[in-house]
MARLO-109488 format. One record per residue (C-alpha): residue number from 1; residue in one letter; chain; x, y, z. Coordinates in nm, 3 decimals. Layout:
N
  kolti  vextor  tigu       xx       yy       zz
    NUM       A     A        X        Y        Z
...
END
This chain:
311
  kolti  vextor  tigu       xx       yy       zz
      1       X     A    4.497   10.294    0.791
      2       X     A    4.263   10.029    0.847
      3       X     A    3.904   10.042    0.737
      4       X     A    3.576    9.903    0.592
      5       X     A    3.441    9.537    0.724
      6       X     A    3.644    9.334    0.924
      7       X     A    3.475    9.024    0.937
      8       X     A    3.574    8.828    1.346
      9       X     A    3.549    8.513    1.185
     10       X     A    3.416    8.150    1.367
     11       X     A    3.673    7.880    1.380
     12       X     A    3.594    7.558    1.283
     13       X     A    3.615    7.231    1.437
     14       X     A    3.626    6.847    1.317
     15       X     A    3.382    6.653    1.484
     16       X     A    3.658    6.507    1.709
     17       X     A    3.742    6.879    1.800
     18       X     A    4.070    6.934    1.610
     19       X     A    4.087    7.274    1.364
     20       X     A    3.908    7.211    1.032
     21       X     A    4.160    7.448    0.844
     22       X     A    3.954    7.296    0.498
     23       X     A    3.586    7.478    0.631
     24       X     A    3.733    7.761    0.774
     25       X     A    3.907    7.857    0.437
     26       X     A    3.562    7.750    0.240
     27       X     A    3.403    7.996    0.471
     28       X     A    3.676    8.270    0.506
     29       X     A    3.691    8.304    0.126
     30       X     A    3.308    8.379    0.108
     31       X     A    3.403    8.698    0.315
     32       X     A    3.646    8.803    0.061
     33       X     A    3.433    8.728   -0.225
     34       X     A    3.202    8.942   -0.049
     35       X     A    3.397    9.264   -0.063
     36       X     A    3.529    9.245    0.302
     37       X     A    3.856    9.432    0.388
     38       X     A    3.995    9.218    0.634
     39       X     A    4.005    8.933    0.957
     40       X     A    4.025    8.901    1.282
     41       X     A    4.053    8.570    1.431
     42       X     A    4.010    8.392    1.723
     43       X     A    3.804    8.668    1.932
     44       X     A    3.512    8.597    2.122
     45       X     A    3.326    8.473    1.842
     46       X     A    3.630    8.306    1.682
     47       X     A    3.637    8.109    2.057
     48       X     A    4.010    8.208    2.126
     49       X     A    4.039    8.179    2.499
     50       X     A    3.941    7.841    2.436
     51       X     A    4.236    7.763    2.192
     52       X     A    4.619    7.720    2.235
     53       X     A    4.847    7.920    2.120
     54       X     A    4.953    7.703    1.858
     55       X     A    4.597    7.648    1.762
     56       X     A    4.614    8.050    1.711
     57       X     A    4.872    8.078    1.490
     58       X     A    4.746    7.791    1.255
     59       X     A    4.423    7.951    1.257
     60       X     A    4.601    8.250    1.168
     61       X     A    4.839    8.105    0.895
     62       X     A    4.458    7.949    0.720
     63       X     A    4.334    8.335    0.773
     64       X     A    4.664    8.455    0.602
     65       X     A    4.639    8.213    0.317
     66       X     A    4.299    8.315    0.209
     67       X     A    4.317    8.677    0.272
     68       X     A    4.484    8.784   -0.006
     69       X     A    4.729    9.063    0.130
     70       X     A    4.413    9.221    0.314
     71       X     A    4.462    9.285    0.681
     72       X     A    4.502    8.953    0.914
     73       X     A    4.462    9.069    1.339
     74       X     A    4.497    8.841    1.588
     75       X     A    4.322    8.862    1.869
     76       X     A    4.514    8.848    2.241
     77       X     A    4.280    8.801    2.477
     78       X     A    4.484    8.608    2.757
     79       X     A    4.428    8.643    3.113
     80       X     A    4.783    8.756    3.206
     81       X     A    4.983    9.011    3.083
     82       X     A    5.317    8.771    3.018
     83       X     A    5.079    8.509    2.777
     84       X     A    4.954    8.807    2.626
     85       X     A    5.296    8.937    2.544
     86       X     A    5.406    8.571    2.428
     87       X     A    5.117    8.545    2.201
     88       X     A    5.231    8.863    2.037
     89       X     A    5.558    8.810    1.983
     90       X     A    5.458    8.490    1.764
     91       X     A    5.221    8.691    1.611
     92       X     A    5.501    8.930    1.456
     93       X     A    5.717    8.611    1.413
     94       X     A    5.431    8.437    1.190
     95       X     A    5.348    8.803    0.985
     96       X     A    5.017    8.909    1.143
     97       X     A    4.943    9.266    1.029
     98       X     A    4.822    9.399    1.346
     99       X     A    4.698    9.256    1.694
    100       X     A    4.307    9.351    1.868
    101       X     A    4.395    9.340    2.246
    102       X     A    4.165    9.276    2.508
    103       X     A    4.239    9.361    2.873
    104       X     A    4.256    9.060    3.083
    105       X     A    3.931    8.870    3.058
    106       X     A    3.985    8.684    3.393
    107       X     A    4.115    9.034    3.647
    108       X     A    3.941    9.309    3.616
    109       X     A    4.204    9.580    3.607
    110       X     A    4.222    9.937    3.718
    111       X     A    4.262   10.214    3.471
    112       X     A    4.669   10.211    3.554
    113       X     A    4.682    9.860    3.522
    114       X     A    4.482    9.867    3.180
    115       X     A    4.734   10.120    3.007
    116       X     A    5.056    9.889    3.159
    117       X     A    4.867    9.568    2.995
    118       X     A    4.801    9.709    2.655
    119       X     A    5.124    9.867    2.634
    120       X     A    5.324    9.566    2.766
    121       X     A    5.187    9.387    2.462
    122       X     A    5.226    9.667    2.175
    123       X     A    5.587    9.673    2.307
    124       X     A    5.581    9.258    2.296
    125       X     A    5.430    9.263    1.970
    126       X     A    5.553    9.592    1.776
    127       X     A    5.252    9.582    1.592
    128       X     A    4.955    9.805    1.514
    129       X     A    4.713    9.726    1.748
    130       X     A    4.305    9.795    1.713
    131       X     A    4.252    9.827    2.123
    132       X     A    3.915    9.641    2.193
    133       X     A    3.695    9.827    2.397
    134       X     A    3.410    9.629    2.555
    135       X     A    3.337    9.737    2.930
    136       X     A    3.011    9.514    2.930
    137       X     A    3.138    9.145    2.812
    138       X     A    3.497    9.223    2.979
    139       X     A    3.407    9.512    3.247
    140       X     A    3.686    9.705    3.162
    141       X     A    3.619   10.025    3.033
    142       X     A    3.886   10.142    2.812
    143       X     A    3.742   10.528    2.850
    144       X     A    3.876   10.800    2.589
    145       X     A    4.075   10.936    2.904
    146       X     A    4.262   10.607    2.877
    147       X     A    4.343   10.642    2.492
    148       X     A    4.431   10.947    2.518
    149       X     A    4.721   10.832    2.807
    150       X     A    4.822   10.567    2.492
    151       X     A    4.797   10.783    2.205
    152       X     A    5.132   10.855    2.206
    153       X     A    5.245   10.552    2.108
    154       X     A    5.197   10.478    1.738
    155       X     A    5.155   10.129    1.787
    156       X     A    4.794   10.187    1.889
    157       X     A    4.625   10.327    1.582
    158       X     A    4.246   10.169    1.587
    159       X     A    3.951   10.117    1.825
    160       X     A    3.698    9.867    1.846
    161       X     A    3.417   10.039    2.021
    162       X     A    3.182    9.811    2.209
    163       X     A    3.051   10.024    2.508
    164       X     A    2.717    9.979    2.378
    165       X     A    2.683   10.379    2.391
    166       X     A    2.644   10.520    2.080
    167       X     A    2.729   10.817    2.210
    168       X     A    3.138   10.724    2.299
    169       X     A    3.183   10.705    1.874
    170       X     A    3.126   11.078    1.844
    171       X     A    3.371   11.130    2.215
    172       X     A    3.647   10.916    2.028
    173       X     A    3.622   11.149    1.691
    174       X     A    3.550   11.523    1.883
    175       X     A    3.905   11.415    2.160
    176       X     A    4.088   11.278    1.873
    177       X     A    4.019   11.332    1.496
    178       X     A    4.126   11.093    1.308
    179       X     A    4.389   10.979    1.544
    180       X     A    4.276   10.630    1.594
    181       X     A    4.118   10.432    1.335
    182       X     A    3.739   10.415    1.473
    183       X     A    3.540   10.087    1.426
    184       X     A    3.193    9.969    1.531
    185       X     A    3.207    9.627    1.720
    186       X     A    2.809    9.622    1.810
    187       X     A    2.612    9.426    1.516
    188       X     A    2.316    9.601    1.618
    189       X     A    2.451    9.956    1.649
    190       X     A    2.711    9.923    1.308
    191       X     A    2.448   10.168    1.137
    192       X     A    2.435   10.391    1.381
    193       X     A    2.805   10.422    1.453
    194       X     A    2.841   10.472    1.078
    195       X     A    2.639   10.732    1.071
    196       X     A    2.802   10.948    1.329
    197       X     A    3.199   10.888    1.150
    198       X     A    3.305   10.523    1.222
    199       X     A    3.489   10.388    0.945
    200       X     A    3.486   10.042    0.987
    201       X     A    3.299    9.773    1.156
    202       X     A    3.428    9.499    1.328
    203       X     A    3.120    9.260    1.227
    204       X     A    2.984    8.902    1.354
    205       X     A    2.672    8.870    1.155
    206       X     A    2.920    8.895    0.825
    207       X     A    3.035    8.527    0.879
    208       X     A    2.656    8.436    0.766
    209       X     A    2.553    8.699    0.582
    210       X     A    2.883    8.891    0.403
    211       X     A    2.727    9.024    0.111
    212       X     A    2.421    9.213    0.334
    213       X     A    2.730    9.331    0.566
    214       X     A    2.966    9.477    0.312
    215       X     A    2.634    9.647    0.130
    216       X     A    2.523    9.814    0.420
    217       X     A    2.901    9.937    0.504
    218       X     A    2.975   10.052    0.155
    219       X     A    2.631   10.196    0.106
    220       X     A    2.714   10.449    0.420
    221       X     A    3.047   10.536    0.242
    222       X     A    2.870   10.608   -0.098
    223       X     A    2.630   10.841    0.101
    224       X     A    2.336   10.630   -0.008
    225       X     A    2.194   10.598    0.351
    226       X     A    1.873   10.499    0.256
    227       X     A    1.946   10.225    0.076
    228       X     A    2.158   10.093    0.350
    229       X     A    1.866   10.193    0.607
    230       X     A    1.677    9.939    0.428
    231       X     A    1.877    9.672    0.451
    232       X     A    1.970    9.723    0.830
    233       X     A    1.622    9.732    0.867
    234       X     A    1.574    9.369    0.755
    235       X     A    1.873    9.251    0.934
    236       X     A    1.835    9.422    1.275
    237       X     A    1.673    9.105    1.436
    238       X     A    1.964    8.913    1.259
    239       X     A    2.238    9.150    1.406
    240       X     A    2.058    9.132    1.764
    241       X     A    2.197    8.749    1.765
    242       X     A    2.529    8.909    1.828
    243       X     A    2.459    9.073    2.171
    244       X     A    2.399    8.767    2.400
    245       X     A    2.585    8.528    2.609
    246       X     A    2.511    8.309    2.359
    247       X     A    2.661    8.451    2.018
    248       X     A    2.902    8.207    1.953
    249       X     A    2.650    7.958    1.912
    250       X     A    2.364    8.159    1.766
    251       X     A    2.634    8.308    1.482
    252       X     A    2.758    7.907    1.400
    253       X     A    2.348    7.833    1.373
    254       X     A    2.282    8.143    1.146
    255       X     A    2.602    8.006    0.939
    256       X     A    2.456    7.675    0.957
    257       X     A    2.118    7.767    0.805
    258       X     A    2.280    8.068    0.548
    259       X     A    2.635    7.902    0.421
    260       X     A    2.581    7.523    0.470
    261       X     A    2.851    7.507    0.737
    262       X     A    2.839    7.322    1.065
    263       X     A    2.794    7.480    1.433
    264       X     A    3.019    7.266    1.619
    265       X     A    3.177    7.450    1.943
    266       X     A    3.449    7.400    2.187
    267       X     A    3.339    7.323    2.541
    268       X     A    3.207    7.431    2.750
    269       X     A    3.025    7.562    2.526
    270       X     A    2.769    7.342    2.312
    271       X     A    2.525    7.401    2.023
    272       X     A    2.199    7.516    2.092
    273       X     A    1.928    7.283    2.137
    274       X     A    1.578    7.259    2.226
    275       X     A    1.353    7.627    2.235
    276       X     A    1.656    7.832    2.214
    277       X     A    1.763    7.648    1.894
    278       X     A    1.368    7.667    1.784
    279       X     A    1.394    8.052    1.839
    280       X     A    1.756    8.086    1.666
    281       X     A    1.620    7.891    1.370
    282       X     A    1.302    8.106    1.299
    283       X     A    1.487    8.458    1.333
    284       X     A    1.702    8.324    1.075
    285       X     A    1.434    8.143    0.852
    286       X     A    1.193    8.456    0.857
    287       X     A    1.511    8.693    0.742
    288       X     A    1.601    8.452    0.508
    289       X     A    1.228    8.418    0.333
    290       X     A    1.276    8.796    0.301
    291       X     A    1.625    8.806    0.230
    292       X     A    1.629    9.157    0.008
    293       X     A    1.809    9.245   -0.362
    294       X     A    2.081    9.372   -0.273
    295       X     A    2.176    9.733   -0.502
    296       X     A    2.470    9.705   -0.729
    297       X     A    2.741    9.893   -0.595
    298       X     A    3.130    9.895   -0.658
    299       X     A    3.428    9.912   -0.355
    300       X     A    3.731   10.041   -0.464
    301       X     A    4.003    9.837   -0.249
    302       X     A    4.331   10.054   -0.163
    303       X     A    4.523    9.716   -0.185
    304       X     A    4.443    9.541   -0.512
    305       X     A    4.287    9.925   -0.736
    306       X     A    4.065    9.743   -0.853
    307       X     A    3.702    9.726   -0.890
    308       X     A    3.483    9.416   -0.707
    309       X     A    3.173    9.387   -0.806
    310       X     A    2.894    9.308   -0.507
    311       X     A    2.533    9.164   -0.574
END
């Protein structure tokens, strides 16, 4: 069972646009010194339609070597079916613990067509896969009809839930139990999806800010809501950086200004500049002039049984 904070980490670039394998695993180990319980790379945020396949797997491998025997997904997120099944299959090959499959980013397929993708690439794959559902930056709606036509096959055993309603995370739990692993992929609904039986979050914010993520998650768990309330509080105009066109780019900047990293993208994309960097920089500066003490609070991680210590 997977659960707790999966962090969907950035990649990193060179400034002559190769993979910086040396920053990414500076900045992936601050997630696991954090407490988190896991990766996914080369989603949205990680920019993976924008990488090869063999850029995937390296990222991957770095993701692997840092993680520590937690959880390492990759994300397939091609625009056809047959890549999608190809990118799996190396997956397996290189020891990935489980894909996160989008449906086709490019055709926007029917509910028939959805199921055939997704299970043309769990059968490509034979992995676990987290099924991403995200029906406003993708607009396919994987519905809890459709999961429940693919719960038969044990290959699918988690859900990222990004409909942006709050009130699909309680439809997910009432259809199915605990059937699918359910995770919250909205930064700025994670509390809120907690509260109503999620049990992990699939979180952007966490590549900045992993200690405020993982305190808030195991806060929930430790039924100390108010504490967490507090923090989420403070980092709610953070989190809100994660729903926009622009989230690649605002997450780098945050990661710029919090970890001392760079926030070089692949084009098309580029950094932010002028009043959208201005506005970036302040929501970031004002959180970080208020940054709170975090609570002292201890995860107990089903892998290692042993005790990590977050402050």
């Amino acid at each position: 069972m997977w659960t707790g904070v999966f962090p969907a980490v950035t990649t990193k670039f060179t400034e002559d646009d190769r993979l910086d394998h040396a920053e990414m695993e500076r900045c992936f180990s601050l997630q696991m010194e954090a407490g988190c319980d896991g990766f996914i790379v080369c989603g949205s945020l990680g920019e993976g339609p924008m990488l090869s396949h063999d850029e995937k797997i390296e990222v991957l491998k770095t993701a692997q070597q840092v993680a520590g025997g937690k959880p390492v997904l990759l994300t397939v997120n091609e625009p056809g079916t047959r890549e999608a099944a190809s990118i799996a299959r190396r997956a397996a090959k290189e020891g990935a613990d489980g894909l996160m499959v989008v449906p086709s980013p490019i055709y926007h397929t029917d509910p028939e067509e959805t199921v055939a993708a997704l299970r043309a690439v769990a059968e490509a794959g034979d992995l676990p896969v987290m099924i991403y559902s995200n029906r406003l930056a993708y607009r396919v709606d994987v519905t809890v009809d459709l999961m429940e036509e693919l719960a038969s096959d044990a290959r699918f055993v988690a859900i990222k839930e990004s409909s942006d309603d709050i009130r699909r995370s309680t439809e997910i739990i009432n259809r199915f139990g605990d059937r699918y692993d359910l995770f919250t992929g909205v930064d700025n609904l994670a509390f809120e999806a907690l509260s109503v039986g999620a049990i992990g979050w699939v979180a952007g914010l966490v590549t900045a800010f992993p200690r405020e993520t993982v305190a808030i998650y195991q806060l929930m768990k430790q039924g100390r809501r108010e504490e967490a309330l507090t923090i989420y509080r403070w980092f709610r105009p953070l989190l809100d950086l994660d729903v926009s066109t622009y989230l690649v780019q605002n997450i780098k900047l945050a990661e710029v200004l919090a970890i001392n990293t760079n926030d070089r993208v692949r084009m098309p994309r580029r950094p932010l500049s002028g009043e959208r960097r201005k506005a970036v920089e302040k929501i970031v500066m004002d959180a970080l002039a208020v940054r709170p003490k975090l609570p002292a609070l201890q995860a107990s991680y089903r892998s290692a049984d042993k005790l990590v210590a977050a402050e």
